[in-house]
C-alpha angles and dihedrals in degrees: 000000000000127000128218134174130215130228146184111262102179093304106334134084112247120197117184118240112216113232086235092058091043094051087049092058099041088233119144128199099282102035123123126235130187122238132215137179118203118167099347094305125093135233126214130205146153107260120255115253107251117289080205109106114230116213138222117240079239096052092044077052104053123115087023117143141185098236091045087052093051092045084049093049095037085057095051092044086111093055090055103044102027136112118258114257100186142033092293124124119271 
């Protein structure tokens, strides 16, 4: 087992990461780590990449058409050309 203090860093707690410990976990200054509590102790560990998808501009185009984007654009037209209502900017 390894010890470690803590110590005040400006307002946050800092707790030093041995280089051992590091190298073990493949994780690099920067990198970001997950943290859990369970039963008063804390788990660390390098953050899982993002479940999110992330899309192609292709893919987010898909299905587009000519005649949808001029529907779309035909249906804004008073966004675009009308008089303000409010306190925005002409």
């Amino acid at each position: 087992m390894i010890t470690v203090n803590v110590r005040k860093q400006g307002g946050a707690a800092i707790m030093t990461i041995p280089a051992d410990i590091l190298k073990t976990l493949d994780v690099k200054i920067g990198s970001t780590l997950e943290l859990e509590v369970v039963d008063g102790a804390f788990t660390v560990r390098p953050a899982r990449p993002s479940s999110r998808k992330r899309y192609t501009l292709e893919e987010l185009l898909r299905g587009v058409t000519e005649e949808g984007m001029a529907e779309l654009n035909a249906d804004i037209t008073l966004a675009h050309e009308g008089e303000p209502v409010g306190r925005e900017l002409a």
